[in-house]
N, C-alpha and C positions, 0 to 999 in steps of 0.2 A: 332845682337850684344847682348852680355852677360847681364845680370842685373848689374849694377853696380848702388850702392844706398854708404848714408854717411855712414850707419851701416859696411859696406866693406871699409872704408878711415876714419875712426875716427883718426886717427891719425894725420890728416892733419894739422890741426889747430896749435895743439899746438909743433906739431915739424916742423913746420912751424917757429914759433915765436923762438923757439930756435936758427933754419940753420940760421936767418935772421941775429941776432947780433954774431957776432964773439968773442971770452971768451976776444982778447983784448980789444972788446969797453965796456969798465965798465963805471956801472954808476959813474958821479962826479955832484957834488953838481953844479950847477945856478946861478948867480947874481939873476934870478927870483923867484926862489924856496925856498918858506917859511913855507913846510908843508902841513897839511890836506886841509884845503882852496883852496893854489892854486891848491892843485889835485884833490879835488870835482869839481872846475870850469873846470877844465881839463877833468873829466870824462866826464861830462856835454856835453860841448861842443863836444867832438869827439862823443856821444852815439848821438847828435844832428845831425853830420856829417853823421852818417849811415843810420840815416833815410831819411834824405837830397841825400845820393845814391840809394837810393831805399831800404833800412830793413822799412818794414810794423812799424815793431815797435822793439822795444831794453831794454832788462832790466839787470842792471848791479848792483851788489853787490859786496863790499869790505869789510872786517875785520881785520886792521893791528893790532889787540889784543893787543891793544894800548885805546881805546876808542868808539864811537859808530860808529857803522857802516855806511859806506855809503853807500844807496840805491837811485836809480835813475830810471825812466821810463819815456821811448821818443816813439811816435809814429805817423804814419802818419795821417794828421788829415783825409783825407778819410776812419780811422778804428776805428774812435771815433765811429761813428753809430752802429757798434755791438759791443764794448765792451770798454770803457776806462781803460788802461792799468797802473797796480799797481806791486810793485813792489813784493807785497808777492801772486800774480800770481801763481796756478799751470802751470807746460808744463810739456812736453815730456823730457827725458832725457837722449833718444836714448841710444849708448852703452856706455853711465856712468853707466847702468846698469849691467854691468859684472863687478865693481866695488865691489858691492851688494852683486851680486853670487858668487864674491871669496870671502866675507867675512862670507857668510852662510856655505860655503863647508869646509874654515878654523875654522869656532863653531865646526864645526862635527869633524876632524881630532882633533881639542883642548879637544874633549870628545871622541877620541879614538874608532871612529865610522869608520872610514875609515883612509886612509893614501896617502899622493902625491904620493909616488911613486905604490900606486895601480895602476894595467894593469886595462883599461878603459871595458876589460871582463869580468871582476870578476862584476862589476857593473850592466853591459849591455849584456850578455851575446848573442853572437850572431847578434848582433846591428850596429858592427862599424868593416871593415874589417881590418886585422891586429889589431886588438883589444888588442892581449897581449902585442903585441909593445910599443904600446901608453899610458903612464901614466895621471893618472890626472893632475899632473902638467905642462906637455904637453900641457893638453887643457887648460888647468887655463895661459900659458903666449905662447900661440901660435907658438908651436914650433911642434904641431902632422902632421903638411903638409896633413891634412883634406881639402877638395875645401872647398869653402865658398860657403854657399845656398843660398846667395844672387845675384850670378850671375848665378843662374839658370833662365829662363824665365818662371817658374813654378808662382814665385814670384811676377812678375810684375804686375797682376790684383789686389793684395791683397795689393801693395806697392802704387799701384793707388788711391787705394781706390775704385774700380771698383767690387772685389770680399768681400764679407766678410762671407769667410768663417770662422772658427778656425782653429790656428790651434797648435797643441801641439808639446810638444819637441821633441815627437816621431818621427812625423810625418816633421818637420824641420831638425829631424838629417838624419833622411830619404832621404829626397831631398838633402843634402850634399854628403852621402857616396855613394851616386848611378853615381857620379864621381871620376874619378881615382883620386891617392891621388898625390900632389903636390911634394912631396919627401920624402926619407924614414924617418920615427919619430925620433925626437931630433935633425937630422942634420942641419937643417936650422929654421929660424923664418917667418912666414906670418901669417898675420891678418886673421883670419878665423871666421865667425859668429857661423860656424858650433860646433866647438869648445865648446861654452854656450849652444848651442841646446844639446848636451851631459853632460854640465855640469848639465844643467837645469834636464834633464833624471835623471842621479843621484843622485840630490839631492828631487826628488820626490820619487825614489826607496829606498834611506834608509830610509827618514822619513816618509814615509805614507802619506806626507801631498803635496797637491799643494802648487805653487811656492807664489801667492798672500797670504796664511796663514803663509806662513813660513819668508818673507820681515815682514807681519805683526806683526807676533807675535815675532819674533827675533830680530830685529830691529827699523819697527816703532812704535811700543806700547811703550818699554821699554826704547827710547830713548824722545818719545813726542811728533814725526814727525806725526803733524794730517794733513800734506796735500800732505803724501807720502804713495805708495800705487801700487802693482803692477796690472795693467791694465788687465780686463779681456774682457773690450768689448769698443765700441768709446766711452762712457759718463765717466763726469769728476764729484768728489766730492766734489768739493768746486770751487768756481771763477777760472776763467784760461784763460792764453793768447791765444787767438785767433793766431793758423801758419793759412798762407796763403805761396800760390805758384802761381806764374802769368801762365794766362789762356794761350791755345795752341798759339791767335796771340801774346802772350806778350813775351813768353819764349828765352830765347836766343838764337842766332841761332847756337850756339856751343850745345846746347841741341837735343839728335836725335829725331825722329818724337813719336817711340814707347814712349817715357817719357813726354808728353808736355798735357796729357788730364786726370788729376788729377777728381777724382770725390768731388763736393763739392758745395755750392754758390759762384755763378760769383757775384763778386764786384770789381769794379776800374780796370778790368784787370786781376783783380787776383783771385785767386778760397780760399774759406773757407775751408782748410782740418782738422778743428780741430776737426770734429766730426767722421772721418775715423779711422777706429779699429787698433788699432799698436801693434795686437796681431801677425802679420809674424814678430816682432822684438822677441816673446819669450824670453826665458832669455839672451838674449842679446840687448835686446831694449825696454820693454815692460814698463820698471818706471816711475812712475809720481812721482813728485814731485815741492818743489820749491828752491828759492835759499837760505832764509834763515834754511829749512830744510837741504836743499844741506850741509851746512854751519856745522849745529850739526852735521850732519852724517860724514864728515871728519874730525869733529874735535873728535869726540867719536872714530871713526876709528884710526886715528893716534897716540893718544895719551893714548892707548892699554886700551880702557873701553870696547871694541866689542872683542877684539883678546888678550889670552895671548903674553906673549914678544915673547916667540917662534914661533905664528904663527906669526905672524906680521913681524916679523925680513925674515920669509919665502917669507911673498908677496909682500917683499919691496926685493926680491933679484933677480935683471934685467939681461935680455939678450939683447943685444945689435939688436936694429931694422935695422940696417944697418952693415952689416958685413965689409964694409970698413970702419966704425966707433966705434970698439968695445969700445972707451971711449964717444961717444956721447950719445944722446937718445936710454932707456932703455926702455922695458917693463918688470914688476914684475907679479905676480899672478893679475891681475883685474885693474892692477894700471899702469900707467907708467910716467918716469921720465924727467929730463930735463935741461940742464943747462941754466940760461937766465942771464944776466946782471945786472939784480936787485937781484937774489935768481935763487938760484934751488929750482923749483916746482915740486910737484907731484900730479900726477891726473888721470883727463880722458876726452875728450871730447865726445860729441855724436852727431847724427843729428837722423831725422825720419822727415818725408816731413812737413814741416810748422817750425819746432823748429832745429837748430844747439847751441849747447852749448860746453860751454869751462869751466869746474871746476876744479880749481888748490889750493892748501894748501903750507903750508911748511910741515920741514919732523915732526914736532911735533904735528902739527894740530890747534899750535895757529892762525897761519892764516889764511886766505879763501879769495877766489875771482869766482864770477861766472859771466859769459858775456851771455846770450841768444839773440838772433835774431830770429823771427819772420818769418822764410822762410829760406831752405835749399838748395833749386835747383841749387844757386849759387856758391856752391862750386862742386858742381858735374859737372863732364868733363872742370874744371877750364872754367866754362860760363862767370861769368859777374865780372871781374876783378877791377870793380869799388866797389862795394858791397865789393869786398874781400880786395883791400888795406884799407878801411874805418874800415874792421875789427879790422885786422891787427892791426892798429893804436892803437883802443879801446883796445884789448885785452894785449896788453903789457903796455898801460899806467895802467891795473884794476893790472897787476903782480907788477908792479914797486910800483904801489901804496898799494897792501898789505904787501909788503916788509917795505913800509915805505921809498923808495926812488922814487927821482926824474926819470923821466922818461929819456933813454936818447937819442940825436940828433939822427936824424932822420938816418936810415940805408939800404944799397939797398935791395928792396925786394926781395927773394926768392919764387921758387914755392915751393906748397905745399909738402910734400911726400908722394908717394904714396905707 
């Protein structure tokens, strides 16, 4: 079987949340419903509920740019002994990471360094086949029909945490193109990691600089983000949530055999992978960060203090994820869209083994909502269905509730998309 990791299905999550409420079920106000309170107790309680289905632990932030934020952190008390869980926590933040890198690659076009519609050879010269085909824009909203190197099985030792070797964009755009390509450039949309593995190439090739200098000094420095940081090896720079992933007897049996023996400390069942290297995420997985940084960096983002209005206006402009849907869920350059009931959100989510996140804002970047969980193997191959409507639940009450609306009646679930 192929690799199939969340850095290949980021998108689940939150176009998920969308399929699930229909644009007629709007939200309406409650007999119960009397604001921030009763949707902190609300948060509360469902981030309660996830860990009551098995999430190790959950930490949820909201900001209806209305007043102080809500923060919360739940966790199982068998993971109180290595780490009591806070809410300004670093983790992983899987491919919310190409959020980042389209925003580094759009600095450089806004300074007339390059351009989207560059052919991805002018860059890479000799690197990526059909190379003139394919523009950067292409790879910036997944439309180059590049395979993804995450289901190659080259990956799985490293995604283990079995292997740790390095490895560079070179050498990850490598493992992608050395499969034929999905379909010809521009015609169709697919999620491709491989994609950021070239974005990531290029923007080491104009500026001289690695990708951890260039997050650093473009972004985190200048905006204040001290516990954001792109990953060059498994250690973390400040406090950090502890992902775990249950050990080979725990895993679910919808999990195949090759994915179920994570390298790590056995505890409770489950294995400690927070110390495994999430350098095979590259630039398309590699970020740490946390959620109140999460928080500034979409709201710097959207509200054009990282991006002139022209680039910005560029990576907010979506193709359609589903071609029998060209008016539903969008991806733009690093970002993608979404309609939900309470607001149309814009975001990204990510996973990498231990950590699944869901970061969503409005279109101006007054608001913010981040959901983390503690373990990601649950959404992969749709395992453990209990874990995921508990998500579910949480993750549209954190939307409704940075909206500043009530949440609303309950909706039949949908699968994820893949």
């Amino acid at each position: 079987m192929s690799l199939t990791v969340t850095l290949a299905v980021s998108l689940a999550m939150s176009l998920s949340m969308a399929a699930a409420f229909p644009a007629a079920a709007a939200a309406t106000p409650s007999a119960a419903w009397s604001g921030t309170g009763v949707q902190r107790a609300q948060l509360q309680q469902l981030a309660r509920k996830l860990v009551d289905a098995g999430a190790p632990g959950v930490i949820v932030r909201v900001d209806d740019g209305r007043g102080r934020p809500v923060e919360i952190a739940e966790q199982a008390t068998w993971t109180r002994r290595d780490h009591l869980l806070k809410a300004g926590d670093e983790f992983r933040v899987g491919s919310s990471t190409k959020t980042m890198m389209a925003t580094l690659l759009l600095q450089l076009v806004a300074e007339g360094r390059l351009a989207l519609t560059d052919p991805v050879e002018k860059w890479l010269p000799g690197k990526v086949p059909n190379g003139e085909a394919i523009t950067l824009r292409m790879l910036l909203n997944h439309t180059s029909g590049l395979f993804d190197y995450t289901e190659d099985a080259a990956l799985l030792p490293s995604f283990l945490g079995t292997d740790r070797r390095r490895w560079s964009s070179a050498k990850l755009l490598d493992v992608g193109v050395r499969h034929d390509p999905l379909f010809a450039p521009g015609t169709k949309w697919s999620y491709s990691n491989t994609n950021y593995a070239a974005i990531g190439a290029v923007l080491e090739r104009v500026t001289g600089a690695g990708l951890a200098d260039l997050v650093r000094d473009r972004i985190a420095r200048p905006l204040g983000l001290h516990h954001t940081y792109y990953a060059t090896d498994g250690t973390w720079l400040g406090p950090y949530a502890r992902g775990y992933e249950p050990d080979a007897a725990h895993m679910p049996p919808a999990v195949p055999a090759e994915f179920r023996n994570f390298a790590g400390t056995r505890r409770h069942g489950h294995v400690d992978v927070s110390g495994n290297d999430p350098g095979w995420g590259g630039a398309a997985g590699a970020v740490v960060s946390t959620t109140r940084d999460w928080s500034r960096f979409h709201t710097a983002l959207m509200s054009g203090e990282l991006l002139p209005a022209a680039q910005l206006e560029q990576m907010r402009t979506t193709v359609p994820v589903d071609p029998r849907r060209p008016d539903g869920p969008g991806y733009g350059l690093g970002i993608q869209t979404g309609a939900h009931p309470c607001g149309t959100f814009w975001g990204h989510d990510g996973g990498i083994p231990g950590y699944l996140t869901v970061s969503v804002t409005d279109r101006t970047g007054g608001r913010t909502a981040t959901v983390l969980v503690s373990t990601e193997s649950w959404i992969e191959f749709e395992a453990d269905p209990k874990i995921a409507e508990a998500a579910q639940a949480l993750q549209t009450a954190a939307i409704c509730t940075m909206f500043g609306k009530p949440v609303p009646a309950a909706a039949p679930a949908s699968r994820p998309a893949r």
